[in-house]
C-alpha positions as CSV (number, residue, x, y, z in Angstrom):
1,X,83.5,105.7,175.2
2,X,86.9,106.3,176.2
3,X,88.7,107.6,178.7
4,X,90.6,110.4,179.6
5,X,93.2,110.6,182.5
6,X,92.1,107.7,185.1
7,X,89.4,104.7,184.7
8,X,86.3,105.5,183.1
9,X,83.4,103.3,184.2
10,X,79.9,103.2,182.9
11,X,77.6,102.3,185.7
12,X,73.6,101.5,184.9
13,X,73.1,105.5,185.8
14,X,75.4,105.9,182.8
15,X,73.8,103.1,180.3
16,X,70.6,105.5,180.9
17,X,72.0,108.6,180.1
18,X,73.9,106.5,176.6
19,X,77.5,108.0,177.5
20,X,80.5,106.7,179.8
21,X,81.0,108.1,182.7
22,X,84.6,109.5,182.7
23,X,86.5,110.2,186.1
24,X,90.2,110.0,187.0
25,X,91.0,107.6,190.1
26,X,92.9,108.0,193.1
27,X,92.6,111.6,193.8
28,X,89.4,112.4,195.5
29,X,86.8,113.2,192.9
30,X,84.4,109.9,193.4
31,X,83.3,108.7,196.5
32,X,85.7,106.8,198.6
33,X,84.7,103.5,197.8
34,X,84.7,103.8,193.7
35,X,88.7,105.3,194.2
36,X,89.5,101.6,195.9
37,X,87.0,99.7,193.9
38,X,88.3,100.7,190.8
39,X,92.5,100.7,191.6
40,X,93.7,97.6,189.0
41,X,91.3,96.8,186.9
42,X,92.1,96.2,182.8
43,X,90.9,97.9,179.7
44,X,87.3,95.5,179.0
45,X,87.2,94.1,182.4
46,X,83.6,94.0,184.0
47,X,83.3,94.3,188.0
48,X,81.1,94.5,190.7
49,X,81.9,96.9,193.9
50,X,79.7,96.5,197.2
51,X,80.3,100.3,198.8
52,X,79.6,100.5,202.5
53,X,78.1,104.1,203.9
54,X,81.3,105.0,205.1
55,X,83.2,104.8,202.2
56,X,80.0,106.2,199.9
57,X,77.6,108.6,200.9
58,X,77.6,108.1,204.9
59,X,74.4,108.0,207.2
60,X,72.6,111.1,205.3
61,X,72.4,109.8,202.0
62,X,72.7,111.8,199.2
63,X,69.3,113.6,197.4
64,X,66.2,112.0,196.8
65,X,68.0,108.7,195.3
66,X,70.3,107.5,198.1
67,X,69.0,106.6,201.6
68,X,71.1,107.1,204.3
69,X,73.7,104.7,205.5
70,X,73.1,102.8,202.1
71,X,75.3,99.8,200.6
72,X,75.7,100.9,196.9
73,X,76.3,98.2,194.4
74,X,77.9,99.3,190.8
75,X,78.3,96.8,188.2
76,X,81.3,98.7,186.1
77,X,82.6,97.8,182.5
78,X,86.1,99.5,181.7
79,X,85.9,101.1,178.5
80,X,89.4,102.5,178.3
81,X,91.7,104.3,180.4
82,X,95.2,106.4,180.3
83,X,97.8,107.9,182.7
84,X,98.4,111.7,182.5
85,X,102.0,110.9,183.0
86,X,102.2,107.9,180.5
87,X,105.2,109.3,177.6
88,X,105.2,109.5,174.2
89,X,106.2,105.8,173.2
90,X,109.0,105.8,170.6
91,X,109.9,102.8,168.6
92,X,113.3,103.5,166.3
93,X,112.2,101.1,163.1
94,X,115.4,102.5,160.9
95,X,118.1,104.2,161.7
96,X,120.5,104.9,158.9
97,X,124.0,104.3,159.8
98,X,126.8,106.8,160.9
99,X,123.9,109.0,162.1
100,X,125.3,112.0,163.8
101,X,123.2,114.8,162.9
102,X,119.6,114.6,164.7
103,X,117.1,117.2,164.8
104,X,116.9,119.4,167.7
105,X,114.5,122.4,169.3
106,X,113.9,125.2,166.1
107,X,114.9,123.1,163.1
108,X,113.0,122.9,160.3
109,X,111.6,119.0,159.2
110,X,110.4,117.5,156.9
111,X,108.7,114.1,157.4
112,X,106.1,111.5,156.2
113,X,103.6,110.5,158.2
114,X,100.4,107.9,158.1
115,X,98.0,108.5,161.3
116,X,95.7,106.0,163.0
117,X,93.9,104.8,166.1
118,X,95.0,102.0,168.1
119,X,92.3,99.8,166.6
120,X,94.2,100.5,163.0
121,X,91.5,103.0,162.1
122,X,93.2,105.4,159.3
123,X,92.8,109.1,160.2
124,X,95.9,110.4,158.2
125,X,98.3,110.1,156.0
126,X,100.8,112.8,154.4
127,X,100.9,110.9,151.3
128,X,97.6,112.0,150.2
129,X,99.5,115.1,149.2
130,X,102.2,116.0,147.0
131,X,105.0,116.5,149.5
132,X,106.3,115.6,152.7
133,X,104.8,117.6,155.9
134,X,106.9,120.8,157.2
135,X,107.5,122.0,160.6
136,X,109.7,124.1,162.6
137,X,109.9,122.1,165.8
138,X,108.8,124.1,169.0
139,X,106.9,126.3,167.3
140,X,103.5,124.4,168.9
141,X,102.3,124.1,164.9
142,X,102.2,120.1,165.8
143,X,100.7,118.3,169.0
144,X,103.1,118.2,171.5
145,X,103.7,114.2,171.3
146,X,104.2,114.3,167.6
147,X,106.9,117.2,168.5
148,X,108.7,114.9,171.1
149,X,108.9,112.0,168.1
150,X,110.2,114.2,165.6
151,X,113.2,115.2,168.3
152,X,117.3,113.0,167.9
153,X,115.9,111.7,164.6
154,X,118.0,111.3,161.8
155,X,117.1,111.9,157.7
156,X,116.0,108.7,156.8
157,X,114.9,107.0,160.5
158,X,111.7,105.9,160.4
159,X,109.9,105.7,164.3
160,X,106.4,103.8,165.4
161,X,105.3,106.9,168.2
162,X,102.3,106.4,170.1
163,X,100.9,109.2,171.4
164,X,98.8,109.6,174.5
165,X,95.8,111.6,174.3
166,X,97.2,114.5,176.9
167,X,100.5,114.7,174.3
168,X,97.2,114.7,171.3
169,X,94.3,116.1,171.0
170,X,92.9,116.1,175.0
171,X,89.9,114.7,176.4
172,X,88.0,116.9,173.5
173,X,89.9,115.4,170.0
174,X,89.6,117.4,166.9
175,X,88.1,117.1,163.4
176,X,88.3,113.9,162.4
177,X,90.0,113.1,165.8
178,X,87.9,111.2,168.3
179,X,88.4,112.5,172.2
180,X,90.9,110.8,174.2
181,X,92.2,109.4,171.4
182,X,95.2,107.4,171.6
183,X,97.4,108.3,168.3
184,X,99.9,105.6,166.5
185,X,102.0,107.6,164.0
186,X,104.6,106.4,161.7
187,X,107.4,108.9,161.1
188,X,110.2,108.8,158.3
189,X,111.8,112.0,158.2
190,X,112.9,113.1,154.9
191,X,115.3,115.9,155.6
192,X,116.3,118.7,158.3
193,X,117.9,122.2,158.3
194,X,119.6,123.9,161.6
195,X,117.1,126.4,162.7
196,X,117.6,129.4,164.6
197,X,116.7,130.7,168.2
198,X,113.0,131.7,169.3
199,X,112.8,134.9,168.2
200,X,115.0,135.4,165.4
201,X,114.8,134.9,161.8
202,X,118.5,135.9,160.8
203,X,121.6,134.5,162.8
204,X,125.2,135.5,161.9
205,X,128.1,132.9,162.4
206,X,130.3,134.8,163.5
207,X,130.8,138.5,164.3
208,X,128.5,140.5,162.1
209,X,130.0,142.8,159.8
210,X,132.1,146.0,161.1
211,X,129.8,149.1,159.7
212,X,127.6,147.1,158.8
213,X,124.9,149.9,157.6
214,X,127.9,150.9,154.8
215,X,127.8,147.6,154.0
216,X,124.6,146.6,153.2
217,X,123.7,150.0,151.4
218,X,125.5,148.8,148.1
219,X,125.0,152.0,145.9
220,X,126.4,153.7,149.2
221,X,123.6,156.2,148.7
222,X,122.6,156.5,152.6
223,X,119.1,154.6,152.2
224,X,118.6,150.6,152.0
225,X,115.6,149.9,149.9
226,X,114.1,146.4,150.0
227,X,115.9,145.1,147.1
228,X,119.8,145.6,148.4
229,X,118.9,144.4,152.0
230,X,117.0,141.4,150.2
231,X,120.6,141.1,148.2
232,X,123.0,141.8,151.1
233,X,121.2,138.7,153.2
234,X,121.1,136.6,150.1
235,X,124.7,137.2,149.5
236,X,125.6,136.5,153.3
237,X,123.5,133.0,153.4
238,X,125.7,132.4,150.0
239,X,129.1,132.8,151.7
240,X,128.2,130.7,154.6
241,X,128.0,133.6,157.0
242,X,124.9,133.7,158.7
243,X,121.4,131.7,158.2
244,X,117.8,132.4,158.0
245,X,115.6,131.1,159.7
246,X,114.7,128.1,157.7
247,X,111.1,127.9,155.9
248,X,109.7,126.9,152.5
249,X,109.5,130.7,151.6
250,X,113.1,132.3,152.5
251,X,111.6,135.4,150.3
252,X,108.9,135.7,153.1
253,X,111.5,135.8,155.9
254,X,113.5,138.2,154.4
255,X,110.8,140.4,153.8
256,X,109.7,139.8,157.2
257,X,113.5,141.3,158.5
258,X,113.0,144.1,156.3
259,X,109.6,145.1,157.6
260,X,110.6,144.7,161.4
261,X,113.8,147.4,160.3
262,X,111.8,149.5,158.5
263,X,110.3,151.4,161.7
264,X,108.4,153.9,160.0
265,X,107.3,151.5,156.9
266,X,108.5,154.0,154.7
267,X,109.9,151.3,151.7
268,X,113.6,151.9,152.8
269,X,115.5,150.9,156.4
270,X,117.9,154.3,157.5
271,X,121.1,154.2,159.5
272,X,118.8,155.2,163.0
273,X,116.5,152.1,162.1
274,X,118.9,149.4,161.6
275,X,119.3,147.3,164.7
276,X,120.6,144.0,165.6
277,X,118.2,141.9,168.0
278,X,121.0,141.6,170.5
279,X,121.6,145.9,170.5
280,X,117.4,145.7,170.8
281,X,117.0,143.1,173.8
282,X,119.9,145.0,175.3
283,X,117.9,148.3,174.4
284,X,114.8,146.6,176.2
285,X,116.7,145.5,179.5
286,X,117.9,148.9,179.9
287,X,114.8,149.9,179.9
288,X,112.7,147.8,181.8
289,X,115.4,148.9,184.9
């Protein structure tokens, strides 16, 4: 068994039942005695604790099994344990020189990755595929410790992470995860592109384009089909002056802009239904006071 966020003991109650017994220490939820009894003990160590009444279950016992003012002996084995405030260990194995662009919050990664338990137990690897792994990070599409090591990395570092089970899969795991697992990842990330704020999936540069609706309707026939706004956003990544949001399908995002402008879904965006997001949060605020 292992543990999730305090010592996990297994007493002869829990031999019997064929399952640890998993607790967390030092706040209350075991009898007195077992919160002292159990502060510094190591991962394998085997202990007896002799638990006066007062610190156990007092001079009324508890249920049929334990007399009143009873001595309790429990013969413990640690299995395991972790601290729900332990970090995400990061170990820098390569770092390429003159590194000055790392990944932040919203970009888009891709990275290698081979998986395993603390024991050296394989669980993953991204080279049983043809390509690298892709993420947007802060997007909650990774575990959160995984997220933490991919953060200030460089194209080309490689890191050692290991990953605490309440930054992993939780006291539960996943498929092919065990719970409480303790996760040892090695990272290289391949490459990284600038992502864009929560919430957007177009950013200009700069100032966007004065009459701008004149601008994107290109046969300046007063309706934007799909095609010339897929073109005008093409065009405007092309000359450097704004960016999608970065993915493996840019088609998809631009699609996606055109849908979210095209308010009545009718295959073309009108002068009334193009919006910016700022003129629509600003729309939003005004409303909500």
């Amino acid at each position: 068994g292992i543990l999730h966020d305090g010592a996990g003991v297994s007493s002869r109650r829990s031999y019997s039942r064929n399952h640890t017994y998993d607790t967390y220490i030092g706040k209350g939820y075991i009898i007195p005695g077992m919160d002292q009894g159990l502060q510094g003990v190591c991962v394998g160590e085997r202990r007896r604790v002799l638990i006066p009444p007062h610190l156990a279950y007092g001079e009324n016992g508890a249920g049929n099994k334990i007399p009143g003012s009873a001595v309790l002996i429990f013969d413990v084995h640690i299995i395991d344990f972790h601290n729900p405030e332990d970090p995400v260990e990061i170990e820098t194995v390569f770092r390429p020189e003159g590194c000055n662009i790392t990944t932040r919050d919203r970009d888009f990664v891709r990275y290698h990755y081979n998986c395993s338990l603390l024991d050296g137990t394989k669980l993953f690897s991204s080279h049983d595929y043809e390509k690298p792994q892709e993420v947007t990070l802060g997007t909650n599409k990774v575990i959160e410790g995984l997220n933490t090591g991919l953060l200030n990395m460089c194209a080309g570092e490689r890191r050692v992470l290991i990953i605490p089970p309440h930054l992993g899969h939780g006291e539960s795991g996943a498929r092919g995860v065990p719970g409480s697992a303790v996760l040892r990842f090695e990272v290289e990330l391949v490459s990284m592109e600038e992502g864009v704020p929560e919430g957007y999936l177009f950013i200009w540069h700069g100032e966007p384009p004065e009459n701008l609706y004149e601008q994107m309707d290109l046969n300046k026939d007063g309706e934007i089909p799909a095609e010339e706004f897929s073109a005008f956003i093409k065009t405007q990544v092309a000359e450097g002056k704004g960016r999608l949001m970065p993915s493996s399908d840019p088609e998809k995002v631009i699609t996606d802009m055109f849908r979210n402008q095209d308010r009545n879904q009718d295959g073309k965006i009108t002068s009334e239904e193009l919006k910016l997001k700022t003129d629509e949060d600003q729309e939003k605020i005004h409303e909500e006071l």
